[in-house]
N, C-alpha and C positions, 0 to 999 in steps of 0.2 A: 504494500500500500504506500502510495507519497505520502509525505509526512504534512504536505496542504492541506490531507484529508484529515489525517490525525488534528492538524491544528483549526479546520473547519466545527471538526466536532467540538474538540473542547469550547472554542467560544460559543457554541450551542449550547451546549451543556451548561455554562457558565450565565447568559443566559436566561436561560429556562430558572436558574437558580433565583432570579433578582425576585421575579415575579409569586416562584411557586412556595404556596403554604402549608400543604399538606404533608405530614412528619412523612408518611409511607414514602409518596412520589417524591418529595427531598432526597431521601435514603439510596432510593433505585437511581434516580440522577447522579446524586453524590458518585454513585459507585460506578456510576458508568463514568464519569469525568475520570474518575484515579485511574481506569483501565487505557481510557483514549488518554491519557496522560502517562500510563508503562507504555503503552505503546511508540509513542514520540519519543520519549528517551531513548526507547529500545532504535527505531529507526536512526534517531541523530549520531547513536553512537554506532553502529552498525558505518554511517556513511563518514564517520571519522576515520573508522579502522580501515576503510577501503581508501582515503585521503592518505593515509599515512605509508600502508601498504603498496 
């Protein structure tokens, strides 16, 4: 996946945050945000080790 995508979602996710009130739908957001947020580091660093390599 580009890492546009990863960073598309998180400001989604980010977001959805400002507005939503509900503890449930918080929670599932929250956790999707940490995941498209491993994911972005994992990419960024991934395309370091091929910069350096």
């Amino acid at each position: 996946m580009p890492d546009w995508i990863a960073r598309a979602n998180i400001e989604h996710f980010k977001k959805l945050l400002e507005t939503e009130t509900d503890p449930e739908r918080r929670r599932v957001i929250e956790r999707e945000l940490a995941e498209e947020e491993r994911k972005l580091a994992a990419l960024l660093k991934k395309q370091d080790v091929k910069k350096e390599g």
